[in-house]
N, CA, C, O and CB atoms as a CASP TS submission, in Angstrom:
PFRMAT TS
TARGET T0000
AUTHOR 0000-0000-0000
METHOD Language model
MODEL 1
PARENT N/A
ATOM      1  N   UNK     1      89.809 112.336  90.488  1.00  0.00           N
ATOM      2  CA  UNK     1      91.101 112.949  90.356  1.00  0.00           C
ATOM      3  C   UNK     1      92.145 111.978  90.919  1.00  0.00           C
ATOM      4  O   UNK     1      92.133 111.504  92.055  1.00  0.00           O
ATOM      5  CB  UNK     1      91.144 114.327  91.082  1.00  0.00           C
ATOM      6  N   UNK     2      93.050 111.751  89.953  1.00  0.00           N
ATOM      7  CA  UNK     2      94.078 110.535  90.663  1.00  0.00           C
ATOM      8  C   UNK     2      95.716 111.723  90.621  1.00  0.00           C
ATOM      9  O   UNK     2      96.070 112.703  89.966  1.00  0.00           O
ATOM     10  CB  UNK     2      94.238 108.500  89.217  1.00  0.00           C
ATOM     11  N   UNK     3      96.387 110.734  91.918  1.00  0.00           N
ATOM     12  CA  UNK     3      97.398 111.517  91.975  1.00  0.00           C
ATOM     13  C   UNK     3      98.489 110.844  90.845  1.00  0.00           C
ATOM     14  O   UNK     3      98.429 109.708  90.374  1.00  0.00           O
ATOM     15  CB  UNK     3      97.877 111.624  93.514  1.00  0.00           C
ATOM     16  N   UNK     4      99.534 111.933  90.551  1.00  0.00           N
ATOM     17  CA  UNK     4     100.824 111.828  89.743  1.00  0.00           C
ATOM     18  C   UNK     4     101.592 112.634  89.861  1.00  0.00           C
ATOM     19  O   UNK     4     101.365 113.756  89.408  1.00  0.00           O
ATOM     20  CB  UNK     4     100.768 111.783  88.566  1.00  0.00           C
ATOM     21  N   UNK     5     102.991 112.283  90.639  1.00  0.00           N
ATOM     22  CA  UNK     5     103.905 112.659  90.984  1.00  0.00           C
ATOM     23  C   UNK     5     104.634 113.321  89.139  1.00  0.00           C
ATOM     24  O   UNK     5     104.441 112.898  88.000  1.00  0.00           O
ATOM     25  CB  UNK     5     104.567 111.386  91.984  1.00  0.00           C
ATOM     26  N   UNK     6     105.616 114.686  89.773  1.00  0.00           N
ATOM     27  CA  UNK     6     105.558 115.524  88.699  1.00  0.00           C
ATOM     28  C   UNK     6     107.245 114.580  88.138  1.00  0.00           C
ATOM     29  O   UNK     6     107.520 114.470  86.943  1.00  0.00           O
ATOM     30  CB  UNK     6     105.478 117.585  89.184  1.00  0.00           C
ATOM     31  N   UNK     7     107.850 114.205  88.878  1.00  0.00           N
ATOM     32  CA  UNK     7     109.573 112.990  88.586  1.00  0.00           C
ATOM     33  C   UNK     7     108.892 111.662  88.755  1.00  0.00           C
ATOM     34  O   UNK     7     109.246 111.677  89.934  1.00  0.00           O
ATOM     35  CB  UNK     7     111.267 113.073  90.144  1.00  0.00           C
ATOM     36  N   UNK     8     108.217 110.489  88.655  1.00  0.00           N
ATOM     37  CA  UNK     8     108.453 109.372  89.001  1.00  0.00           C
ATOM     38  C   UNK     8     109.862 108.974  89.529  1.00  0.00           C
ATOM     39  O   UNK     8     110.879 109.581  89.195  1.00  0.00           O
ATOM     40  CB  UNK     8     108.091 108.741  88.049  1.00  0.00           C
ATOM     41  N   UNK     9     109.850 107.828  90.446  1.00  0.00           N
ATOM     42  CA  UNK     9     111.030 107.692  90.850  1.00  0.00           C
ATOM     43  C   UNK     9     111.463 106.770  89.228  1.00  0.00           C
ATOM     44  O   UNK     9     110.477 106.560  88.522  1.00  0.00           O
ATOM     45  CB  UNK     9     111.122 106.897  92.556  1.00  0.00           C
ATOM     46  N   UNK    10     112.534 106.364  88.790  1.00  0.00           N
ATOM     47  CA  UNK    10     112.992 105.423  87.794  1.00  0.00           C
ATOM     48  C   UNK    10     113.104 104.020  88.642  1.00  0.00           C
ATOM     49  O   UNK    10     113.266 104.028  89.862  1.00  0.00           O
ATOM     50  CB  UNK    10     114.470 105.939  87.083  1.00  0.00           C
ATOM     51  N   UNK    11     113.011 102.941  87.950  1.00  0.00           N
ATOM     52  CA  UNK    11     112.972 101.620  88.024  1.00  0.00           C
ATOM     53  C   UNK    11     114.248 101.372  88.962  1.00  0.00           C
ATOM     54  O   UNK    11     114.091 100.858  90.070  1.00  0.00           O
ATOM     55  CB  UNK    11     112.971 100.927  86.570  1.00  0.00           C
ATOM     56  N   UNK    12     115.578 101.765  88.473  1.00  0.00           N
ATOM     57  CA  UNK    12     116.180 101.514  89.020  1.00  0.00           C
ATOM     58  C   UNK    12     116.841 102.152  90.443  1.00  0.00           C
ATOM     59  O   UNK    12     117.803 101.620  90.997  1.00  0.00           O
ATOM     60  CB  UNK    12     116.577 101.314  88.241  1.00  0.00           C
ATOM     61  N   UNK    13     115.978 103.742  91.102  1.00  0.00           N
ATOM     62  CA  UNK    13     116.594 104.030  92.049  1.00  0.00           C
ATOM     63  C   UNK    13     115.333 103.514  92.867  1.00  0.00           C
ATOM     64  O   UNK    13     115.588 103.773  94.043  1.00  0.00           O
ATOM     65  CB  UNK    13     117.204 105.461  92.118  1.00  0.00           C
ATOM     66  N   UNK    14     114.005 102.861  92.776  1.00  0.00           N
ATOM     67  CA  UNK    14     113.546 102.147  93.570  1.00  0.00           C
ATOM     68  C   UNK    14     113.883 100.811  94.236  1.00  0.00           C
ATOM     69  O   UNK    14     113.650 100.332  95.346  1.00  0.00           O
ATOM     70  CB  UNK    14     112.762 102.131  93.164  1.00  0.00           C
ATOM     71  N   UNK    15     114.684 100.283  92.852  1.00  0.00           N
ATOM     72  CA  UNK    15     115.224  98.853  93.239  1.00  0.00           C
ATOM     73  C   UNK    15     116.604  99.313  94.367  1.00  0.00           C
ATOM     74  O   UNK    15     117.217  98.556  95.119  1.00  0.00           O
ATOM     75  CB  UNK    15     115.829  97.836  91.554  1.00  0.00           C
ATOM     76  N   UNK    16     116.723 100.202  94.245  1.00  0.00           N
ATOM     77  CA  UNK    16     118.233 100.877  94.795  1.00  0.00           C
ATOM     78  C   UNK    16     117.613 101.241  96.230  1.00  0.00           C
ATOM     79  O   UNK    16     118.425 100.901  97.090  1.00  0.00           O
ATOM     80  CB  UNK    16     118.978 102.523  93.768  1.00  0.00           C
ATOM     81  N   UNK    17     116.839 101.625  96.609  1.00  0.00           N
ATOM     82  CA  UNK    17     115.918 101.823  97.696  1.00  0.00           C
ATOM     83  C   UNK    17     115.783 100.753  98.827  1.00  0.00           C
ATOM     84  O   UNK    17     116.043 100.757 100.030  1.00  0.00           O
ATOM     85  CB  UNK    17     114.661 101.994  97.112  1.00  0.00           C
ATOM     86  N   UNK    18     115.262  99.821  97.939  1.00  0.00           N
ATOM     87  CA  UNK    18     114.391  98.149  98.548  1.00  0.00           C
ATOM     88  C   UNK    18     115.598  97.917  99.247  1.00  0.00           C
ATOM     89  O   UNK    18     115.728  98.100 100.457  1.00  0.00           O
ATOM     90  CB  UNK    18     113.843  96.542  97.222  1.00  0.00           C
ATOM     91  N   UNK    19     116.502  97.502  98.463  1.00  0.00           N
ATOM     92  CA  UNK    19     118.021  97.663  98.725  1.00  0.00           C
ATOM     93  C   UNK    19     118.790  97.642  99.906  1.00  0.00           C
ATOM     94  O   UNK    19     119.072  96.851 100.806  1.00  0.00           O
ATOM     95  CB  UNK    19     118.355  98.694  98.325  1.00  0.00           C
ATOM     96  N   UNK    20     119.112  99.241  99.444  1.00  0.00           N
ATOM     97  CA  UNK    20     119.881  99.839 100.194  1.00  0.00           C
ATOM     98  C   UNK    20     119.253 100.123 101.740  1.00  0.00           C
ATOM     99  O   UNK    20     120.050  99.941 102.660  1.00  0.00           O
ATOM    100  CB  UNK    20     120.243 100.993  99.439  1.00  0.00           C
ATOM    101  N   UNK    21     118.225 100.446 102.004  1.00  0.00           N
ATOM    102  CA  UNK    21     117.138 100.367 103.230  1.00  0.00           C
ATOM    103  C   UNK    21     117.992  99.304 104.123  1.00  0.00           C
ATOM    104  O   UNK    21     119.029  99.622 104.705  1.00  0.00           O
ATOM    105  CB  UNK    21     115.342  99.721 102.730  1.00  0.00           C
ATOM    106  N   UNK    22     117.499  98.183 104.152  1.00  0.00           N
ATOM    107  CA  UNK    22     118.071  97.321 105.043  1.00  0.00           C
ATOM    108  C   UNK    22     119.080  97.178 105.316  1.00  0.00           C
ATOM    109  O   UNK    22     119.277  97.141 106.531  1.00  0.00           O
ATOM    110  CB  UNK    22     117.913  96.477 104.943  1.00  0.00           C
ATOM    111  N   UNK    23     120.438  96.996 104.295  1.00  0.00           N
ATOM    112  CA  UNK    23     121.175  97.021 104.305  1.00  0.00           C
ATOM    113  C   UNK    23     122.117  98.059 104.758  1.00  0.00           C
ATOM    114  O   UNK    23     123.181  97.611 105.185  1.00  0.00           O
ATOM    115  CB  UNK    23     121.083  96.663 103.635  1.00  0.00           C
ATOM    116  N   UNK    24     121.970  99.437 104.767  1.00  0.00           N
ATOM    117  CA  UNK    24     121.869 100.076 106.221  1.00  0.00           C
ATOM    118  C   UNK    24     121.562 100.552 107.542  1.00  0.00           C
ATOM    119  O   UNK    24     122.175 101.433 108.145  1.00  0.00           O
ATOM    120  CB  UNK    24     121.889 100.363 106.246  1.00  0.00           C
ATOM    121  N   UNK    25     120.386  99.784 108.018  1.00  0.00           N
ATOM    122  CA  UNK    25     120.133  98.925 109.143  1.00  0.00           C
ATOM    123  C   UNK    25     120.699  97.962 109.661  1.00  0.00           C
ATOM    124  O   UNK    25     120.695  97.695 110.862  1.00  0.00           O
ATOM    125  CB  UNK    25     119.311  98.510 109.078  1.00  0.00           C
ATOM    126  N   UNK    26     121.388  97.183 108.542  1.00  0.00           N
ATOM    127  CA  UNK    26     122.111  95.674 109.087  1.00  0.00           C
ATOM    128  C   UNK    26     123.582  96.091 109.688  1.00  0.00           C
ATOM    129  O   UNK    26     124.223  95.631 110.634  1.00  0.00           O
ATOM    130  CB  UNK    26     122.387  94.377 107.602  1.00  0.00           C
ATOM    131  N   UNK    27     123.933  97.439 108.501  1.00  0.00           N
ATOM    132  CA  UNK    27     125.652  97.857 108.871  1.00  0.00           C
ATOM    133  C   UNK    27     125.295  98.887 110.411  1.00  0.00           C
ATOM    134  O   UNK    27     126.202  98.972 111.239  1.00  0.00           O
ATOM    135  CB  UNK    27     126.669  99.157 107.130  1.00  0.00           C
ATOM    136  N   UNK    28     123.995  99.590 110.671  1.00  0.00           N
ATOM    137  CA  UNK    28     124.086 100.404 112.118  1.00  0.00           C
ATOM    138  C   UNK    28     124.191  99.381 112.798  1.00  0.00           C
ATOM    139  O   UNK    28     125.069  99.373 113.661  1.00  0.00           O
ATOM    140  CB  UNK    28     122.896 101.366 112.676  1.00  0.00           C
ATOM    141  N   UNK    29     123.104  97.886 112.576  1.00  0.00           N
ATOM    142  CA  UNK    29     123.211  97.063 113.451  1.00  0.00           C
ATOM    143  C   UNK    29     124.290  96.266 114.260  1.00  0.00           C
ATOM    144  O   UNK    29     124.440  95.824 115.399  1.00  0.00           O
ATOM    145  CB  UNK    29     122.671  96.527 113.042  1.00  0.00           C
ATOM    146  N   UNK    30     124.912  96.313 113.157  1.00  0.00           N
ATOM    147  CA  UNK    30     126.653  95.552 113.659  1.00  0.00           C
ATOM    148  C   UNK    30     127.336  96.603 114.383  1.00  0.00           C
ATOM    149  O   UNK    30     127.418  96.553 115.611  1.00  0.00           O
ATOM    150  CB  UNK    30     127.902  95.086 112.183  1.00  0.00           C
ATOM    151  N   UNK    31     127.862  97.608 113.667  1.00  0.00           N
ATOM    152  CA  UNK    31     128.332  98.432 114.419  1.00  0.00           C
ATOM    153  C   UNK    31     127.957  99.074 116.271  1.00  0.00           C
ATOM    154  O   UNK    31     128.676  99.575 117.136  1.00  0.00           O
ATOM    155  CB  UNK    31     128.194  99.225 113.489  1.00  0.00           C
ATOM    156  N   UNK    32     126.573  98.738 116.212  1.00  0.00           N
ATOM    157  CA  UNK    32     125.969  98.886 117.748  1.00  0.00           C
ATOM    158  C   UNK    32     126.576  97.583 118.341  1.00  0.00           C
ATOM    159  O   UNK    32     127.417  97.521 119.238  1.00  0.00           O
ATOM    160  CB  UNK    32     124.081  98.922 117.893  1.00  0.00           C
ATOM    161  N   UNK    33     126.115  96.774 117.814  1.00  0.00           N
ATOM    162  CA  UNK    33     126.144  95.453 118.231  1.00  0.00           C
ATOM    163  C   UNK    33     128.150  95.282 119.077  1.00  0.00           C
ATOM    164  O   UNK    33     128.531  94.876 120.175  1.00  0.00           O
ATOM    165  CB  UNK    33     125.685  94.320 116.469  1.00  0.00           C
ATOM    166  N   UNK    34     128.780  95.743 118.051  1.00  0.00           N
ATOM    167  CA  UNK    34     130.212  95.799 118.379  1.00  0.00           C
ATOM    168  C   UNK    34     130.825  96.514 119.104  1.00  0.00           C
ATOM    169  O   UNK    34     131.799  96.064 119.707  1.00  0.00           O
ATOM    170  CB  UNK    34     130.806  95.933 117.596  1.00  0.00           C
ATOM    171  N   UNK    35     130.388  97.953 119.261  1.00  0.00           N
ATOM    172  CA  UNK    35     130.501  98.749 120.263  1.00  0.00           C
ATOM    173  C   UNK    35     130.172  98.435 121.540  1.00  0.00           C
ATOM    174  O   UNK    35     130.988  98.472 122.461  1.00  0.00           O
ATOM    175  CB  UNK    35     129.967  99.647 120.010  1.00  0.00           C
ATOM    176  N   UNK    36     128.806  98.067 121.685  1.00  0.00           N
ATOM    177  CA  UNK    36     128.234  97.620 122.734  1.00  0.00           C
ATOM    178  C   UNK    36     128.854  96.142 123.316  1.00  0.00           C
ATOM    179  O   UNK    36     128.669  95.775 124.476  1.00  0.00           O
ATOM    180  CB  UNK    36     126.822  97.593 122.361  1.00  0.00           C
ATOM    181  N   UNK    37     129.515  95.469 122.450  1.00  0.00           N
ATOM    182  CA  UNK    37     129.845  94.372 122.887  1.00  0.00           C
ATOM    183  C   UNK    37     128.857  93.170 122.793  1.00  0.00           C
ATOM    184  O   UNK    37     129.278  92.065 123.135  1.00  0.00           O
ATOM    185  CB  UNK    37     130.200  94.632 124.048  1.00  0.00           C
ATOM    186  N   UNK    38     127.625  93.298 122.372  1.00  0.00           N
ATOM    187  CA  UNK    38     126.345  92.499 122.758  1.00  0.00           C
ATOM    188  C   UNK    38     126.497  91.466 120.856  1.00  0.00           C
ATOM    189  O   UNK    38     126.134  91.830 119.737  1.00  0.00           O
ATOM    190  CB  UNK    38     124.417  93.989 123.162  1.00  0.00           C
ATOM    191  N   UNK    39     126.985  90.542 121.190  1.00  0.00           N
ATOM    192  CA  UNK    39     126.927  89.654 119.665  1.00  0.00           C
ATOM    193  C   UNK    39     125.705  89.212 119.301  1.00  0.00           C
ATOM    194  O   UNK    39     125.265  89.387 118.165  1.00  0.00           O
ATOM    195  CB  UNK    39     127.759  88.314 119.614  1.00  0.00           C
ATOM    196  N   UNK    40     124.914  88.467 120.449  1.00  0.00           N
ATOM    197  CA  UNK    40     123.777  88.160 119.906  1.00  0.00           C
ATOM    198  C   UNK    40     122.882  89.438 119.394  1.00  0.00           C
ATOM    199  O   UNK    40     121.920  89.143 118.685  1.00  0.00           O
ATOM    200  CB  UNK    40     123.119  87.351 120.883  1.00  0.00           C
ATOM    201  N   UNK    41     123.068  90.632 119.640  1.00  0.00           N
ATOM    202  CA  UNK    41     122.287  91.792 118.737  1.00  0.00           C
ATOM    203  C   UNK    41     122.120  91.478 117.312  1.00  0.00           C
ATOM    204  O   UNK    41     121.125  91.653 116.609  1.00  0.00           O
ATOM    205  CB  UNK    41     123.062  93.181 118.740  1.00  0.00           C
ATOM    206  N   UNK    42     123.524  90.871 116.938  1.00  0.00           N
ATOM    207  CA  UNK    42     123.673  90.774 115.565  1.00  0.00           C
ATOM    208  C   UNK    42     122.511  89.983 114.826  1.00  0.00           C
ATOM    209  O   UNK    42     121.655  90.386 114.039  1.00  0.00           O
ATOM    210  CB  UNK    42     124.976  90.153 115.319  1.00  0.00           C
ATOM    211  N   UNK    43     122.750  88.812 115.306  1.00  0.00           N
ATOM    212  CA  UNK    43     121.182  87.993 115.574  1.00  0.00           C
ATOM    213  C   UNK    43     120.363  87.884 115.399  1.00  0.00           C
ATOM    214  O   UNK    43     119.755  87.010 114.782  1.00  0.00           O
ATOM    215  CB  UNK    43     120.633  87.874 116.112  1.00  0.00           C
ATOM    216  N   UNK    44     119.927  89.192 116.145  1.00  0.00           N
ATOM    217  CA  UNK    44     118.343  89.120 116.603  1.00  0.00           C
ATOM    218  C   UNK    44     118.010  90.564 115.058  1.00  0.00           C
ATOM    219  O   UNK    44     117.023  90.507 114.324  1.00  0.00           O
ATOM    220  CB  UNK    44     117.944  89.814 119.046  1.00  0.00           C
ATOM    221  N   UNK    45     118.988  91.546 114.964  1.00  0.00           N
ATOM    222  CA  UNK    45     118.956  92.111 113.645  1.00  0.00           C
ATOM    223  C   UNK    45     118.602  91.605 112.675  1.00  0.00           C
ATOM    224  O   UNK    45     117.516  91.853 112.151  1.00  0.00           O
ATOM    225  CB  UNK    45     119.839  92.451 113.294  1.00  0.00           C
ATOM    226  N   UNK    46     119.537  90.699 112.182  1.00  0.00           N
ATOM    227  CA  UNK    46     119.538  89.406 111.040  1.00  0.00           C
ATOM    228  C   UNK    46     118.124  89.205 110.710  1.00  0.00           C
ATOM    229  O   UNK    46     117.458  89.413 109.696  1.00  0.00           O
ATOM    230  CB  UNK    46     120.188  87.839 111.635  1.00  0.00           C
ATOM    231  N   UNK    47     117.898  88.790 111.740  1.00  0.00           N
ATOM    232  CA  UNK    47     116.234  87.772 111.851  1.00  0.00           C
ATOM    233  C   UNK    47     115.399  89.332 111.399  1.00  0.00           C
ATOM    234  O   UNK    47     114.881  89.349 110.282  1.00  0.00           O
ATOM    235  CB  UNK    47     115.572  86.844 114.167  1.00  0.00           C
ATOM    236  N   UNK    48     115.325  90.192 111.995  1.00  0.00           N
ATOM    237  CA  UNK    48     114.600  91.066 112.351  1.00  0.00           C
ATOM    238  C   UNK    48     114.460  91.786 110.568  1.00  0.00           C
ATOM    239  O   UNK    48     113.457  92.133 109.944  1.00  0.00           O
ATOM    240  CB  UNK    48     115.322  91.955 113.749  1.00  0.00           C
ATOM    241  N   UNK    49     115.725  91.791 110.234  1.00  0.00           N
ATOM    242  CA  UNK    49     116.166  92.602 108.995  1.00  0.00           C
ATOM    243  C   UNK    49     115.430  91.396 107.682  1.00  0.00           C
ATOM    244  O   UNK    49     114.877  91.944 106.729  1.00  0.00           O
ATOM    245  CB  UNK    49     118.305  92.846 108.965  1.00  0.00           C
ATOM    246  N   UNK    50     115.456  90.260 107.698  1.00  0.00           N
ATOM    247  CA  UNK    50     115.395  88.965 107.235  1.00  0.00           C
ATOM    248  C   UNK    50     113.610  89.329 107.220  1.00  0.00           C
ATOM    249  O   UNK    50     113.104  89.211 106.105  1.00  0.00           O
ATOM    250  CB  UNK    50     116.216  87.553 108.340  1.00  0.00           C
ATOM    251  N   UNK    51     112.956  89.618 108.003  1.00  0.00           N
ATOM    252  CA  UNK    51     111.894  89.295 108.034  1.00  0.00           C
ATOM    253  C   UNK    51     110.787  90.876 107.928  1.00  0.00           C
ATOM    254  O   UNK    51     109.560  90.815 107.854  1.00  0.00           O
ATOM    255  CB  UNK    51     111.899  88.343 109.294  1.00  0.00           C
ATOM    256  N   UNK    52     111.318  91.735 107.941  1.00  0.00           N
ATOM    257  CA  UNK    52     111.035  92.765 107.376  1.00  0.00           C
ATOM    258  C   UNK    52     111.285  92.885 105.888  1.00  0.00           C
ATOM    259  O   UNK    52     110.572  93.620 105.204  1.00  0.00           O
ATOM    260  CB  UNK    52     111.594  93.613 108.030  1.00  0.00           C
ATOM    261  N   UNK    53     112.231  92.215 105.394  1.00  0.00           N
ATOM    262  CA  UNK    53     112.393  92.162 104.181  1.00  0.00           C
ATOM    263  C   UNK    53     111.510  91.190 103.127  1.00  0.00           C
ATOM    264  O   UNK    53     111.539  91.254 101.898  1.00  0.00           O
ATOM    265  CB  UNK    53     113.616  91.934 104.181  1.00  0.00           C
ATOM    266  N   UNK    54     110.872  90.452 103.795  1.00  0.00           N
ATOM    267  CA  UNK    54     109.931  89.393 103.711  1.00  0.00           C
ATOM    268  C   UNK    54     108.647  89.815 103.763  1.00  0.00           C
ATOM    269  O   UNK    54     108.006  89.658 102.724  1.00  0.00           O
ATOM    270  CB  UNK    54     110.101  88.473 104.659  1.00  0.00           C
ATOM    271  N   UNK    55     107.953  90.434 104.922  1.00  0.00           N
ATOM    272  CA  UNK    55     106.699  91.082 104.850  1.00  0.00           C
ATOM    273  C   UNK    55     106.826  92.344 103.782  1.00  0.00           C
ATOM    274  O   UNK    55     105.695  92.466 103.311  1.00  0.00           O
ATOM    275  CB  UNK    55     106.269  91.552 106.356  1.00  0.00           C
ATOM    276  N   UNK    56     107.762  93.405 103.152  1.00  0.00           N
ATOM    277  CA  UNK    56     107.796  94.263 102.549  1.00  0.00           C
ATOM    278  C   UNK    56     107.682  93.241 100.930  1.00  0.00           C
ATOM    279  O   UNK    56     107.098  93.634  99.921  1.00  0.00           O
ATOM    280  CB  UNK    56     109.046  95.231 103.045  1.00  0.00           C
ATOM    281  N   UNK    57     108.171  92.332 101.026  1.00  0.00           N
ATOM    282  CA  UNK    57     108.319  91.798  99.457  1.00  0.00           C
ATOM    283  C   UNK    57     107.020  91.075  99.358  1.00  0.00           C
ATOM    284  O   UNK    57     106.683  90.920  98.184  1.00  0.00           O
ATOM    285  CB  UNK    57     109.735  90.689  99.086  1.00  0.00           C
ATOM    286  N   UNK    58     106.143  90.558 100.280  1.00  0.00           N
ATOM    287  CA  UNK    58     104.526  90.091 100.396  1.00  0.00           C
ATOM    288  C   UNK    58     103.960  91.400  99.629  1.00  0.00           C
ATOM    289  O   UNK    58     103.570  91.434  98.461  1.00  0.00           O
ATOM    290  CB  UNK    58     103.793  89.880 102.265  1.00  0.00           C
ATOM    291  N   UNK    59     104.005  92.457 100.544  1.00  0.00           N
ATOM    292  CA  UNK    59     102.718  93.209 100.708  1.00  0.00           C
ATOM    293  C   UNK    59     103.412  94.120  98.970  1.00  0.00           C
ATOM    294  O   UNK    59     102.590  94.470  98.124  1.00  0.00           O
ATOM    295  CB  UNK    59     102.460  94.380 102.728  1.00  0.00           C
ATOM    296  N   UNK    60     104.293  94.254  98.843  1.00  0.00           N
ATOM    297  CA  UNK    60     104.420  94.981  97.506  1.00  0.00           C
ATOM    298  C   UNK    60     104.277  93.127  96.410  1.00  0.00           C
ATOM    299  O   UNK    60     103.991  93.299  95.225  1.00  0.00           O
ATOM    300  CB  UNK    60     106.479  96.203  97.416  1.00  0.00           C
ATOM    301  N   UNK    61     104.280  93.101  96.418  1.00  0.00           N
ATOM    302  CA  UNK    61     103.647  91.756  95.734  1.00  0.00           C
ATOM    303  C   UNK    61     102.019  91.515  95.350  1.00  0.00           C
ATOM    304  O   UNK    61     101.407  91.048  94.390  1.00  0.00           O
ATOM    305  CB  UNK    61     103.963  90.614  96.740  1.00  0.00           C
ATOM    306  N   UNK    62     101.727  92.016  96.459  1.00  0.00           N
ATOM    307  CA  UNK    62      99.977  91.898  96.678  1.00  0.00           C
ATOM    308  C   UNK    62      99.605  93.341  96.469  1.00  0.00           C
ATOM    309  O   UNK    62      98.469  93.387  95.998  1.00  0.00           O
ATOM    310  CB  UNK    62      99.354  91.312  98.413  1.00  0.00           C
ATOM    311  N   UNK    63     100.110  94.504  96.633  1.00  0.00           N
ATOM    312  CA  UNK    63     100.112  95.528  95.587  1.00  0.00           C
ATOM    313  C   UNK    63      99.827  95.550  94.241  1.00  0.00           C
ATOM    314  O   UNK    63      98.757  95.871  93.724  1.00  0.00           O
ATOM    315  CB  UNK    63     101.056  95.923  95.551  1.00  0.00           C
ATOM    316  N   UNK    64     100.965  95.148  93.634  1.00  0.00           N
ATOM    317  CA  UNK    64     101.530  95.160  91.981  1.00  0.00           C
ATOM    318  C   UNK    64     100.677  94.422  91.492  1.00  0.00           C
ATOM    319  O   UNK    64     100.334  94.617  90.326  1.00  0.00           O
ATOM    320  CB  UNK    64     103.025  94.585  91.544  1.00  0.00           C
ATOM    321  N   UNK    65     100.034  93.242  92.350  1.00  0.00           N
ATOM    322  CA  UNK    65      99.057  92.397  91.805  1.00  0.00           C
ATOM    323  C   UNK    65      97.544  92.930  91.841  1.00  0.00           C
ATOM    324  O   UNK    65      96.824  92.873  90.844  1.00  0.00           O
ATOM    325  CB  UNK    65      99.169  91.126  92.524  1.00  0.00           C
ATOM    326  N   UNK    66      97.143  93.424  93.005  1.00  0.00           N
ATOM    327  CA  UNK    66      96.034  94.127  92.756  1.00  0.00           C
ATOM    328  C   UNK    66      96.053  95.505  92.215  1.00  0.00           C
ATOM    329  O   UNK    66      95.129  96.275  92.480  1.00  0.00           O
ATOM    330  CB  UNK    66      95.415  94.134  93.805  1.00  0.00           C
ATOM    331  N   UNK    67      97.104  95.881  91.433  1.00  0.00           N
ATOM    332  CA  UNK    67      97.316  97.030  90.581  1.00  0.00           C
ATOM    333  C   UNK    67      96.675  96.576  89.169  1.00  0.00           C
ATOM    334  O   UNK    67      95.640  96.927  88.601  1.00  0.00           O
ATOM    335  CB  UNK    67      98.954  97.435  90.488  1.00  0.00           C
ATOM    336  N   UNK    68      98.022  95.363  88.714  1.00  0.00           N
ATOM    337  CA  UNK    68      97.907  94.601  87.812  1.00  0.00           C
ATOM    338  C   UNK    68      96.094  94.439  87.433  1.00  0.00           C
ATOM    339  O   UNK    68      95.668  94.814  86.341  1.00  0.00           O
ATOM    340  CB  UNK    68      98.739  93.327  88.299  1.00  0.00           C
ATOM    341  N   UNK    69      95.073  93.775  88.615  1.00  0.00           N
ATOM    342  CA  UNK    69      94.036  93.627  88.181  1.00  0.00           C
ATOM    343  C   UNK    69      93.319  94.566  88.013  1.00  0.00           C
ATOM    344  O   UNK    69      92.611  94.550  87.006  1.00  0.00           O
ATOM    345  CB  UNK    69      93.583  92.955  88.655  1.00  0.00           C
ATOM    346  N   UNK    70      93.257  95.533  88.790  1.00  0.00           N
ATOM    347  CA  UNK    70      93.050  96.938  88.317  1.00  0.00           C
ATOM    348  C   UNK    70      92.983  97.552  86.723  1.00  0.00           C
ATOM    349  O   UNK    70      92.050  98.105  86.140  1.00  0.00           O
ATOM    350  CB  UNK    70      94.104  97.578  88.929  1.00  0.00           C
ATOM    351  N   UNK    71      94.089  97.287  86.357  1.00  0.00           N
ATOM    352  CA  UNK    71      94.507  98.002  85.321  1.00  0.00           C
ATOM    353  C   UNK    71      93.706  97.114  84.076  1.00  0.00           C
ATOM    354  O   UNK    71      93.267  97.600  83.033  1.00  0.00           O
ATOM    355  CB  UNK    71      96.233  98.100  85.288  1.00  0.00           C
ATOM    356  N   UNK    72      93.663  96.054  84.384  1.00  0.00           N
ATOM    357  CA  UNK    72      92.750  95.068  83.604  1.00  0.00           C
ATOM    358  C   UNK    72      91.584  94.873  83.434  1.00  0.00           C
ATOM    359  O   UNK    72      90.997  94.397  82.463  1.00  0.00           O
ATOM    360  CB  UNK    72      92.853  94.175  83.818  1.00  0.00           C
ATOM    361  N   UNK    73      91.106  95.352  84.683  1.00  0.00           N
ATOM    362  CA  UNK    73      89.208  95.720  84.686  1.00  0.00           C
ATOM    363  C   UNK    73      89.407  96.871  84.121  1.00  0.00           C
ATOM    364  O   UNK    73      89.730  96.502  82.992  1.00  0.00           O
ATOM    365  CB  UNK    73      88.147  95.931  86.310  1.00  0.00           C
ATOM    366  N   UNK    74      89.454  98.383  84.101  1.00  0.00           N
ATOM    367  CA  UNK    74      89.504  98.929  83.461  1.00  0.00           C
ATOM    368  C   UNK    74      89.636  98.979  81.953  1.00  0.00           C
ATOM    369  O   UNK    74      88.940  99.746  81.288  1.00  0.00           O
ATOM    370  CB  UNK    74      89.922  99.218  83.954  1.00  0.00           C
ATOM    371  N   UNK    75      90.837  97.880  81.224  1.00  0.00           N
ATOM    372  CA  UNK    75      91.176  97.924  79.847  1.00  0.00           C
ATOM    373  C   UNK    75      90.146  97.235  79.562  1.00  0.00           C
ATOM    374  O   UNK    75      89.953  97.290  78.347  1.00  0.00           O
ATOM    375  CB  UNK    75      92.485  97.437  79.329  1.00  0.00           C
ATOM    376  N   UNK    76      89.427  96.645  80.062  1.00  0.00           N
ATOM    377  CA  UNK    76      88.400  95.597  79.565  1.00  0.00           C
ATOM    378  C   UNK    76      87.313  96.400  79.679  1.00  0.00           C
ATOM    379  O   UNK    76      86.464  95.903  78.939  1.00  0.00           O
ATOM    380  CB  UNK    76      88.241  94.184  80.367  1.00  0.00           C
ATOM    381  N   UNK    77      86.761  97.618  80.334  1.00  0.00           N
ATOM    382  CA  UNK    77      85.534  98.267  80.180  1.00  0.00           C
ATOM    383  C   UNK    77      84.956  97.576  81.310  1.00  0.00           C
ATOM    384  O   UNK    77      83.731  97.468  81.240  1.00  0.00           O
ATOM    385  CB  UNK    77      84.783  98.149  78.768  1.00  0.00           C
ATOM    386  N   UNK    78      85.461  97.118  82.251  1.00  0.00           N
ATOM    387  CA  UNK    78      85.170  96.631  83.784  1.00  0.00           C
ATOM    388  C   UNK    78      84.652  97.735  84.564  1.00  0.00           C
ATOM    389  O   UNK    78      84.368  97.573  85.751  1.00  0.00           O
ATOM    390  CB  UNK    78      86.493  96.088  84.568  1.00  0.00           C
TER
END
């Protein structure tokens, strides 16, 4: 029994997701960062935001790809 969501999300409010995610992390980040007075926060966000965005684009990469082969052993009678 495999699962299937009864809406898929559409192509484009996932890409809208990947997105938008960080990029409101980066705007709380500043805003703390400015309030607080602390600049190097900004910084250490950046990096932080930079590199979360990096391991998320690996591991959905290495997903889609072992989906991809998936879907190929199967069509092949694998």
């Amino acid at each position: 029994m495999s699962f299937e969501p009864l809406h898929p999300a559409s192509r484009k409010r996932l890409l809208l997701g990947i997105v938008v995610g960080p990029v409101l992390w980066l705007v709380a980040l500043i805003v703390t960062a400015v309030v607080v007075h602390y600049t190097y926060a900004i910084a250490i966000g950046l990096v932080v935001t930079v590199v979360s965005l990096l391991v998320a684009l690996v591991v959905l990469v290495l997903i889609h790809a072992g989906r991809e082969r998936e879907e190929r052993r199967y069509v092949d009678g694998g």
